[in-house]
Every structure is written in structure tokens, then in C-alpha cells.
N, C-alpha and C positions, 0 to 999 in steps of 0.2 A: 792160303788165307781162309777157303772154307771153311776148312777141316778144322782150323784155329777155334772159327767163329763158333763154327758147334762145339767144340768143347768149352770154349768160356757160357756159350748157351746151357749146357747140362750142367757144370758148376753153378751158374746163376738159379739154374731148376733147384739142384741139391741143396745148395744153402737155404734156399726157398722151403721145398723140407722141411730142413733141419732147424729152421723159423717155424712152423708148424708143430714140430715134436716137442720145441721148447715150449710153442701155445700148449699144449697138450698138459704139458707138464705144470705148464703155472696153472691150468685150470682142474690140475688133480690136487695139485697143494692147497689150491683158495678151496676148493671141494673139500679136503680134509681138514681144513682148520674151520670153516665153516661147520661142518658134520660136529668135531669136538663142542664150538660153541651153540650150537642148538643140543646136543646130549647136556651140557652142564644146563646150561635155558632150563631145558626138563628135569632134569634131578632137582634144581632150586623150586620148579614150581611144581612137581611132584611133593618136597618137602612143605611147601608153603600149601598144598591144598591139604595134607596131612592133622597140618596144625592147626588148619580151620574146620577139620572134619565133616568133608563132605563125604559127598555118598558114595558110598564104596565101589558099589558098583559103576554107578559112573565114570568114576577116575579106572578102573579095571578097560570102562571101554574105550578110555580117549587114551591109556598106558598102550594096549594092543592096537591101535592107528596110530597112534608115535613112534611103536615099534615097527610098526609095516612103513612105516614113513624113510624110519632109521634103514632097517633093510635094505627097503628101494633105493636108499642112498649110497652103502654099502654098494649095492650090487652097481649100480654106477661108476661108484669108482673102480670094484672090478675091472668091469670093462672098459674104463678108462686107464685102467695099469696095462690089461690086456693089449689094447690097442697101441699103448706107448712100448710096448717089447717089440709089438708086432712091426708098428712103424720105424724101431731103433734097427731090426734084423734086414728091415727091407732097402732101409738106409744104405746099411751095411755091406748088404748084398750090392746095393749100384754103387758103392765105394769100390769095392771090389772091380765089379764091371768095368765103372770110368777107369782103374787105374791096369787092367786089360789092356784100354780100347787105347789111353795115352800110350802104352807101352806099345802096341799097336802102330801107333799114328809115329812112333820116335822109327819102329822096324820102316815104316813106310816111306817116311821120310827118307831116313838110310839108304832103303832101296832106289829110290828114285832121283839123291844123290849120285848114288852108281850107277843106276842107266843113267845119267844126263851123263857122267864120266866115259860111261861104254860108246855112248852115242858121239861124244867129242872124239872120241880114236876112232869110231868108223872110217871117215875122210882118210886118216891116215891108214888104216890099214886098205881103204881103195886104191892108195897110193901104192902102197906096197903092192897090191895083187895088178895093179896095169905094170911095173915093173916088171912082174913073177910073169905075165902074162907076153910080154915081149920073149918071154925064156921059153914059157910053156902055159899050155890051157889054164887059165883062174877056176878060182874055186868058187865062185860067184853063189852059187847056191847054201853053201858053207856060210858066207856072209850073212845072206839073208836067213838063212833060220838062227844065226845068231842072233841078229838084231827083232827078231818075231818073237825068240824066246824072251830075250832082257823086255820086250814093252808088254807081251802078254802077263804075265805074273801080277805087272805094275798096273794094268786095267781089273784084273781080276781082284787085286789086292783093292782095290778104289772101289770097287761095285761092294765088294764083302763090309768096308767100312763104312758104305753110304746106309747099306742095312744093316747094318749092324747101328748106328746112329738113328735109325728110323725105329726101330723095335727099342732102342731105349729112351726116345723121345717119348715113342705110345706110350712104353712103361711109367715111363715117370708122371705121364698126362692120367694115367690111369689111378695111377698113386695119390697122387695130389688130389682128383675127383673123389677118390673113394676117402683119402684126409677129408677133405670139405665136408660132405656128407655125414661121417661118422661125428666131425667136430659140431655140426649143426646140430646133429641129433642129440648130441649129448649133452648143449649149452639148453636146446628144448625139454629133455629131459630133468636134468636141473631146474631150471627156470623152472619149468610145473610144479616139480616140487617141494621146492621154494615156498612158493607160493603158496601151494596148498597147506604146506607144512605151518608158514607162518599165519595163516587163516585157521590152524589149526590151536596155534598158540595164542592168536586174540580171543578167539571161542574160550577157551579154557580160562585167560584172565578175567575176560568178560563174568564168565561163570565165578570166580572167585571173586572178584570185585561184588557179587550180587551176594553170595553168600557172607562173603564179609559183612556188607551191611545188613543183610539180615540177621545176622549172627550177633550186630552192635545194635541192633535194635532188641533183637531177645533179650540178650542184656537189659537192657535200657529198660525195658518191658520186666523181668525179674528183680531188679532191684526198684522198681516203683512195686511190683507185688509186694516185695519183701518189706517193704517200708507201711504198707496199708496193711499188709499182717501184722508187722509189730507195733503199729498205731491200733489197729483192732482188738491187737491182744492186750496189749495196756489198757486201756478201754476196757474190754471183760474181766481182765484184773481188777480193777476198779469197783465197775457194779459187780462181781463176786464178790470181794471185800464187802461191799455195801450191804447187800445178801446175806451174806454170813451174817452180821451185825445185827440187821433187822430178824435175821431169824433167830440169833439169839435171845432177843427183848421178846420176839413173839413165841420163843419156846420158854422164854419165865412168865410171860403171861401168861401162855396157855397152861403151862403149870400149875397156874395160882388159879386160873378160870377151872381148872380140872378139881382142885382140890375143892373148892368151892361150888362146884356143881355133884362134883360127889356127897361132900357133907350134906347139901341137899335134898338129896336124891337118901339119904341116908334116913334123915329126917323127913322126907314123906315118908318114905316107906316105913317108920316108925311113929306116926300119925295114924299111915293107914293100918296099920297092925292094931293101934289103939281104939278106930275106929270101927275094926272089926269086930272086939272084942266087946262094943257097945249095941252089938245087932240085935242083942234079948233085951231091947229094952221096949218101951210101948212101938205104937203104929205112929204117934207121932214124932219121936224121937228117932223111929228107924226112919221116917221119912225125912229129917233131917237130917240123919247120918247116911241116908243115899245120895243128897245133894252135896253135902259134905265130902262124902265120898268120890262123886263124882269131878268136885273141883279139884280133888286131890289129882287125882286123874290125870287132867287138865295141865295143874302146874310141871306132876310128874311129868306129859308128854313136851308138852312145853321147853322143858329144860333138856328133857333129850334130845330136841330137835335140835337146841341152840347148841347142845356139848356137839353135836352131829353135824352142825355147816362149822362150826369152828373146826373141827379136826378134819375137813375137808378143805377150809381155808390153808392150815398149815401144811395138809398135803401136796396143793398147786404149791404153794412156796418152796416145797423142796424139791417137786419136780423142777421148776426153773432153776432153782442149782445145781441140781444135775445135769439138766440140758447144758447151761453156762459151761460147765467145768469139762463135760464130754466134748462139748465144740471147743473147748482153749486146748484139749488133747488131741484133737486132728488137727489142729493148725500147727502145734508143734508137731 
């Protein structure tokens, strides 16, 4: 009945295991479809920060921390595949052993079926040898290292399989501790990574959400420019046109002022030639041909002054459509 109990105790161990190896195993699958869905995560929001054109660099340093991320996860599950052979071989191994120590416990059995059978004919063979012994001397000591032989082996064989049960009890105590530990480590390993991973990924949306709207505000911002440019420029089209016009009327008036200040100017200086030409005549006639003179002068300077801010008038007026026409060139 012991011996029963420990081996239903060691299968109760093994399947226990073999509950362990399964964990193991669901927590490399949810690892790996997890891993898959945070890689796509990144590729969408590697293409979505693309499109919104952030800085390059940036994305280079949160692409190499995604990648260290990814790694670490990789390497996780490594050792999470590792650990799943490792605990599949060990398994294996005390499959083997328990079905030893059953094969074992069936010999033991056996054996101790057959002494209890050897031990039921001892009586009779006592029988027999007081018989023999009425004839001649019994073999008495014959008897007994019989029966010393058939119970020694069956003690010896009981003590082998109590340690031997105890060394696979440790074992499997040891197995299961160092499952535990390994499976801890690796759910904390995950979990940090996780975590960090996914504080890695609201950082970055974060960062895009900002850029986004800064980006819908540049917008928003160049098409209000673009609209106060071409209300500007319509506008300097405008007074250009206007410009042009007036400088047209004031390049035919200034024409007609020109030709008119010329004739003028044509006519003193053919006055004063006439007046010249009356300097022999008395003292008092030349003193009236110097005042004469002098007024001509006068008029002459006069009128140059006026031909002289007039054609400075018309100067400023073309510099302003220059300036005009130069600025509607840099705004296109």
C-alpha cells in the first residue's frame, strides 16, 4: 500500500509538470502572437510617423529602442523555448525513471509473492525434516539460510526502492522549484517589458498626435498666408494698374509740360540773343537791356527749376512702380 501511494504521489508530481510545461507553452504562444502584434503596432505607426514627417532622427532613436525592445523579447522567448525542451527532456527523463521504478515495484511485488509462497512451505518442509530427523540428523541450518536468503534480497530490495523514491521525490521537488522560479522570472521579464514597451508606444503616439496638430495648424497657418498673399497681391495689381494709368496721363502731360518748357526756353534764349545783340547801344539803353537781361535770366532760371522738380516728380512715380512690381515678384 506504500509503495502504491508513492507512485500515485510521483504521477500526481508528473502531471503537475506536465501542467507547468503546458503553462510554459501557452505563455510562449501568447509571447509570440503578442511579439507579432506589437511588430505590426510598429510598422503601422512607423508608417503613420512617415506620413506626417517627423524628424528623422527621432524616429531612428525610438526605431533602435523598439528594436532593443523587440530583441529582448526575442531573446525571451529563446529562453522560453529553451526552457520548454529543457523541461520536455526532463520530463522525459522521469518518465523513464517512474516507469523503471513501476517495473521495479511489479519485480518486488513478484518477489515477495514468492517468499510469502517460500515462507508458506517452510512449516512443511519442518515437517518433513522432524520426519528425516527421526531417520537421521536434519539439515536445520540448510533451512535457515534458506529462509535468510529468500527475506534478505526482499529487505534489501525495499530499502533500494525507498531511495530510490526519495532521490525522485528530491528530483522532482527540485524541478518543479527551479519550473517556478524560471516561470516567475520570465512572466517578470515580460511584464517589464510590456510595459515598457507599451510606454514606449504611447510616447511615440503622444509625439505624433502633437505633430499632427502642429502640422494641421501649419496648414491652417499657410493657407491663411496664402490667402492674405493673394488678397495682397490683388490689391498691388490693383494700385499697379492704377499707377500705370496715372503715369501714363502724367507721362503725356509731362510731355506736353516738356515741350512747352522747351519752346520756352527756346524763346528766351532767342530774346536773350536779341538782347545781346543790342549792347552797343547808348548807357541808357544798355542799362535797360541789363535789367531786361537780367529778368530773362530769371524767367530762364525759373522755368528750369520747374522743368527740374517736374522730372523729379515723375522720377518718384516710377520708382514706386518699380518698388510695386518688384514686391508682386517676390510674393510670386
Amino acid at each position: 500500500m506504500n509503495q502504491q501511494a508513492v507512485i500515485q504521489q510521483l504521477n500526481q508530481q508528473l502531471e503537475n509538470m506536465e501542467a507547468v510545461l503546458q503553462h510554459l507553452r501557452d505563455e510562449h504562444e501568447q509571447t509570440t502572437i503578442k511579439l507579432h502584434e506589437e511588430r505590426k503596432n510598429l510598422e503601422d505607426l512607423q508608417f503613420r510617423i512617415e506620413e506626417e514627417n517627423i524628424d528623422k532622427s527621432t524616429i531612428e532613436s525610438q526605431n533602435a529602442d523598439d528594436e532593443s525592445k523587440i530583441f529582448e523579447l526575442e531573446e525571451a522567448l529563446m529562453s522560453a523555448r529553451e526552457t520548454n525542451e529543457r523541461m520536455e527532456l526532463e520530463l522525459n527523463k522521469l518518465r523513464v525513471e517512474l516507469n523503471d521504478l513501476l517495473q521495479k515495484q511489479t519485480n518486488v511485488s513478484n518477489q515477495n509473492d514468492e517468499n510469502k509462497s517460500q515462507m508458506q512451505a517452510i512449516p512443511l518442509t519442518e515437517e518433513k525434516m522432524t520426519k528425516i530427523n527421526k531417520v537421521g540428523k536434519p539439515s536445520l541450518q540448510f533451512t535457515g539460510l534458506v529462509s535468510e536468503t529468500s527475506i534478505t534480497p526482499t529487505e534489501n530490495e525495499g530499502e533500494s526502492f525507498q531511495n530510490e523514491c526519495e532521490r525522485l521525490r528530491n528530483l522532482l521537488a527540485e524541478r518543479q522549484a527551479e519550473a517556478e522560479v524560471m516561470l516567475k522570472h520570465q512572466a517578470e521579464t515580460i511584464e517589464s517589458l510590456t510595459v515598457e514597451f507599451n510606454g514606449q508606444v504611447e510616447k511615440l503616439n503622444c509625439q505624433l498626435q502633437n505633430s499632427s496638430n502642429e502640422i494641421q495648424a501649419f496648414k491652417n497657418e499657410n493657407n491663411l498666408l496664402k490667402q492674405q498673399n493673394n488678397e495682397l497681391v490683388l490689391s498691388l495689381k490693383s494700385q499697379i494698374d492704377q499707377l500705370n494709368k496715372q503715369l501714363t496721363e502724367q507721362e503725356k502731360i509731362a510731355n506736353e509740360k516738356l515741350s512747352m518748357f522747351e519752346n520756352r526756353i527756346k524763346e528766351l534764349n532767342h530774346l536773350l540773343e536779341a538782347e545781346k545783340t543790342k549792347s552797343t547801344s547808348s548807357s541808357n539803353q544798355s542799362q535797360m537791356t541789363s535789367e531786361n537781361l537780367n529778368k530773362l535770366k530769371d524767367q530762364q532760371n525759373k522755368t528750369m527749376q520747374e522743368l527740374t522738380d517736374y522730372q523729379s516728380i515723375i522720377e518718384s512715380a516710377l520708382c514706386v512702380i518699380l518698388i510695386l512690381m518688384n514686391t508682386e515678384n517676390m510674393i510670386f
